[in-house]
N, C-alpha and C positions, 0 to 999 in steps of 0.2 A: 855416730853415723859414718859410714864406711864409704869416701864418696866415690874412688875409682869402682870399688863396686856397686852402687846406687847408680854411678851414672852408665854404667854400661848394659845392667837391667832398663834403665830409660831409654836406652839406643834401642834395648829390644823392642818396649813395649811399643815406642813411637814410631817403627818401621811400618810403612805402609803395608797391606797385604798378609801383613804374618801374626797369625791364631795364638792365643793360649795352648791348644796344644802343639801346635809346632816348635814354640818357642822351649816347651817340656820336652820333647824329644832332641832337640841342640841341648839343654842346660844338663839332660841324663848321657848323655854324651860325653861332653868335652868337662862336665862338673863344674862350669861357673858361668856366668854372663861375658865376662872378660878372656876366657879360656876361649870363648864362641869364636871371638875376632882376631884371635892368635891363632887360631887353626889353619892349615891349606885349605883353601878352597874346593881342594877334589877330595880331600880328605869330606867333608861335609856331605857331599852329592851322595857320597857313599851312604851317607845315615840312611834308616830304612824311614821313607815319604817324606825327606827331604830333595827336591827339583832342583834343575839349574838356576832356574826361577826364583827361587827364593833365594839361592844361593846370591843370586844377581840384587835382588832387594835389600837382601840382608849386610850386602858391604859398601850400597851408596851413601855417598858421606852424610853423616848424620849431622840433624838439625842441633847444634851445638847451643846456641842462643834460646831455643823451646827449652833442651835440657835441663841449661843452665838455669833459667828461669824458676822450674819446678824444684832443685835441688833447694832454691832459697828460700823458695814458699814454702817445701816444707820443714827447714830448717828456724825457719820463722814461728811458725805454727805448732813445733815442736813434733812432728809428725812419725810415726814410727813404721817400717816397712818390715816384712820377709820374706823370702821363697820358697818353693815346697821344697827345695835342698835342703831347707835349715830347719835344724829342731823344732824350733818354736811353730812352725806350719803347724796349723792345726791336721790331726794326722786321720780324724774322720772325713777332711778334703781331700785329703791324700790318696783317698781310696773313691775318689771319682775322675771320671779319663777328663772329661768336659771342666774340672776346678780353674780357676785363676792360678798363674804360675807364680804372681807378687799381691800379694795383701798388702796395702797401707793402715792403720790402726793409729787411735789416740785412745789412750786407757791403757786395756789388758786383752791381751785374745783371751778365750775360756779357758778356766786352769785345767788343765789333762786329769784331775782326779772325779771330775764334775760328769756328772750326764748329764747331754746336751736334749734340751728339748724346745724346740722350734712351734711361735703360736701366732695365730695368721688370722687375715678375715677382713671381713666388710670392711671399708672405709665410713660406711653410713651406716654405722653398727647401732644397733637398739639397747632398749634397757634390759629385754633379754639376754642381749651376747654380752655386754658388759659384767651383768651378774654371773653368767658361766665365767665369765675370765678371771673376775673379782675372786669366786668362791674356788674355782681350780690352784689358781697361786696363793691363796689364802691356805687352803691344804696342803699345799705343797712346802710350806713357811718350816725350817728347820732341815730340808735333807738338802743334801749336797749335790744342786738341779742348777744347770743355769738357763735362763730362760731369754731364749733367741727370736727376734722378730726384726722387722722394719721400718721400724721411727715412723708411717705413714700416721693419717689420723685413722681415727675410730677402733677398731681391735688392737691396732699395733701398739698404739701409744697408752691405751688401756694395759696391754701385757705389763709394758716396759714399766710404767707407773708403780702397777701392786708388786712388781719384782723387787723393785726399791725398797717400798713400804714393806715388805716384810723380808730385809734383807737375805734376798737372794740377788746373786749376781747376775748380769743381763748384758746382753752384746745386743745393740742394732745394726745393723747390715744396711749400707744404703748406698745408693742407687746414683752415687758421684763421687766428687774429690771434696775432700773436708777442708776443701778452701770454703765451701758453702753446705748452706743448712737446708732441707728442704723435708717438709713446707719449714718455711720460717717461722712460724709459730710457736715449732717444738725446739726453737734455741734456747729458751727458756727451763730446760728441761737436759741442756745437756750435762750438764755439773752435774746434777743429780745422778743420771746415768755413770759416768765418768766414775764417781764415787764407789759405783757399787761394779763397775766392768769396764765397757769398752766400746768404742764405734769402730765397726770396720768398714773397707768397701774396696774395690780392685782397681780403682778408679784413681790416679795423680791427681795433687789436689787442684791444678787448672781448667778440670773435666769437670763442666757443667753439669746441671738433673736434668736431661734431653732424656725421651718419652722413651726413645728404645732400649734407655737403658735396663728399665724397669724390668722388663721380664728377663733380662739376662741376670739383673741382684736376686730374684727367687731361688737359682740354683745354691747359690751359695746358704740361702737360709735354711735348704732342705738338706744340703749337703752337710753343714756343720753339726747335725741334730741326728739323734739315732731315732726322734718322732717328732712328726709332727702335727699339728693339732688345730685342726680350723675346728672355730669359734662359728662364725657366719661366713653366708657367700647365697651372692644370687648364684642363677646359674652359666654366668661370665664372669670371671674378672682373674685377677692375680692370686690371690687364694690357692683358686682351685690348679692355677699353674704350677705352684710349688707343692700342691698335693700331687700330682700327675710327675714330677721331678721327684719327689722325694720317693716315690711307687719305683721309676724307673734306676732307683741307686736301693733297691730293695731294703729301705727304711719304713718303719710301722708309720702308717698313717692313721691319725681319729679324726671322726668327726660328731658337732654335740646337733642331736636331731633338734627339729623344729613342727612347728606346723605344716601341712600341708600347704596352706593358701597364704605362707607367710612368706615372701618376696627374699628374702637374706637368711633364712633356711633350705630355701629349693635346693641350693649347691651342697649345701651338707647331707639334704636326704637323697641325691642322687647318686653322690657317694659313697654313700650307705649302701643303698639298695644297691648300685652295680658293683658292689663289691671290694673298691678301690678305696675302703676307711673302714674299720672299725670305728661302732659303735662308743662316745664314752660316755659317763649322765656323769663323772665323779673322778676325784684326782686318784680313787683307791684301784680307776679300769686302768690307768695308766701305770701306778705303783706296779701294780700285780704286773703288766704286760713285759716291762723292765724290770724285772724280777728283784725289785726293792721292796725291805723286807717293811710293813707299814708302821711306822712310830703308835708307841701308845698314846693314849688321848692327855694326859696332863703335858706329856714330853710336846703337842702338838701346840697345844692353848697356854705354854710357858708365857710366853714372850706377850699376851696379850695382858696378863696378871700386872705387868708394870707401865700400863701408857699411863700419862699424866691427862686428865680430864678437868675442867672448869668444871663449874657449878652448873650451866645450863646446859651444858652435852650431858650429864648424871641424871638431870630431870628425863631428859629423852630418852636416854637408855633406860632408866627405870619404868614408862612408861609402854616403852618396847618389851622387856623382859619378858612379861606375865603372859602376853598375848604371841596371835601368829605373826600379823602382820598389823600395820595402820598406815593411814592414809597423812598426807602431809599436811591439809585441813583438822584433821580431828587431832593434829600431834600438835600445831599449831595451836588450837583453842584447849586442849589439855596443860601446855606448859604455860599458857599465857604470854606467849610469845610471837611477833609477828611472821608474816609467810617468810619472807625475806632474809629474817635473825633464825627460823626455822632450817629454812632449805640450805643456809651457809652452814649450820651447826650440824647438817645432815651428813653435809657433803667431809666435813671435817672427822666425824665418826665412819662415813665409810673407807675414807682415806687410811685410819688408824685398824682397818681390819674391826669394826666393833660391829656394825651394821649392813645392810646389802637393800641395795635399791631395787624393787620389781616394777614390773609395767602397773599401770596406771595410777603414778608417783605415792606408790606405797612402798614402807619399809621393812625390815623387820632385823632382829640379830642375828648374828652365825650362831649355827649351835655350836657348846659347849659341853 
């Protein structure tokens, strides 16, 4: 860690009054954070929409004790930064005017040979949108996809999960400083992430989860993805903001239809129908749309040939095989096994990609 350069990025970011993009038109300028405050000051006025005003913001003496502060938290934490000057910027941010000028990051940002594909939706997601999430990354298992969301609950942490399990790499994008976890629930889960990618967020790590933050981490989720992919959504919420963001950096948007009268599909079928998403039912609308050429069917169901199964997950799956679907009562009294040792042995087979949960706590296997 570089820290005359860290801390003079910090000088910028902490100035009162001055944007992400202002701070990108000083750093294309002068070519560094430190070059900023070695500059004349008429020289500056001159950049094209930089004020006196800013000019005037931009050289009161900076909160040294704030800076210094964050340098150690994230030296502590082990915390990793860039700017869009530096290679490493991810370079599909690069090409949006509105990105962050400094990513912070623990992991990896997405490796540049990966397409990026961003997957969103309900917080109150159902057994429907789970199983579209489940059975999208589950086909997606083997190409070189990284799969982008935002740590919240219900779709996002669904994405990020089967990203894991069927090792694909995964970034969550969130909505503070990774001094904190939020919701706290999903600390539990960050190792695992970690393992397979990366957390990012534009956020120092002293910058609490405040509410406003949220719809400005959208942009980054739509921005790093060349699609993205709402799962569910009423006809409000965050979802649909980073579908309307990813629209407006002319990225393919989908979305998966639902019922009519079903509360966290309205925002999907509205989308649809006004035109701002493509249609997906399958990972093969998205292969085809990113002109990925589709793996053949043994090359896709490799990897499921070697999980290690107990004795009581093989009763269930053989029970599931022959049929469409069963119910968690009748898979229950078929194995001779309680609802309880059932519904955990269920949960253990959908996690390993073997089976997929539908509404009304019925199962059945991925085809093969």
């Amino acid at each position: 860690m570089q820290f005359d350069d860290l801390f003079y990025n910090l000088r910028l970011y902490f100035t009162p009054g001055i944007g992400h993009i202002t701070i990108k038109r000083l750093l294309k300028h002068c070519g560094s954070a430190e070059a900023v405050y070695a500059e004349k000051k008429k020289t500056i006025t001159r950049i094209e929409g930089i004020s006196q005003t800013v000019v005037d913001k931009l050289f009161r003496p900076p909160d040294n004790q704030l800076i210094e502060k964050e340098i150690a938290k994230m030296q502590k934490l082990q915390i990793n930064y860039c700017t869009f000057l530096d290679t490493s910027y991810p370079v599909s941010l690069q090409h949006c005017y509105d990105s962050p000028f400094m990513l912070f990051y623990e992991g990896k940002l997405p490796s540049e040979h990966h397409r990026i594909v961003s997957i969103v939706g309900t917080r109150s997601t159902t057994e429907y949108g789970k199983a579209c999430t489940n059975q999208l990354i589950n086909d997606l298992a083997g190409y070189d996809i990284t799969i982008v969301s935002g740590l919240a609950y219900g779709i996002d942490i669904t994405a990020h999960l089967a990203a894991v399990k069927h090792d694909l790499e995964t970034i969550a994008v969130v909505a503070h400083g990774l001094g904190y976890t939020y919701p706290a629930l999903h600390k539990k889960h960050l190792s695992s992430i970690l393992k397979k990618g990366g957390i990012i967020t534009e956020y120092p790590s002293l910058i609490k989860p405040d509410k406003e933050n949220f719809p400005m981490r959208n942009r980054i989720i739509a921005g790093l993805a060349e699609a993205t992919i709402v799962v569910e959504a009423s006809e409000k919420g965050g979802a649909l903001i980073t579908a309307r963001i990813a629209n407006s950096y002319n990225r393919d948007v989908f979305a998966f239809p639902g019922r009519t009268n079903d509360m966290y599909s309205q925002g999907c079928n509205r989308l649809i129908k006004n035109n701002e998403a493509m249609l997906i039912e399958s990972a093969e609308d998205l292969l085809v749309s990113l002109g990925i050429k589709k793996k053949k069917k043994a090359e896709v169901i490799q990897s499921r040939l070697f999980v290690e199964l107990d004795q009581e997950e093989k009763i269930l799956l053989d029970l599931l095989q022959p049929v469409d679907c069963l119910g968690i009562d009748d898979l229950s009294l078929n194995a001779g096994l309680p609802s309880s040792k059932t519904s955990a042995l269920l949960l253990s087979l959908e996690m390993k990609g073997l089976v997929m949960s539908l509404p009304g706590k019925k199962y059945k296997t991925f085809p093969t």
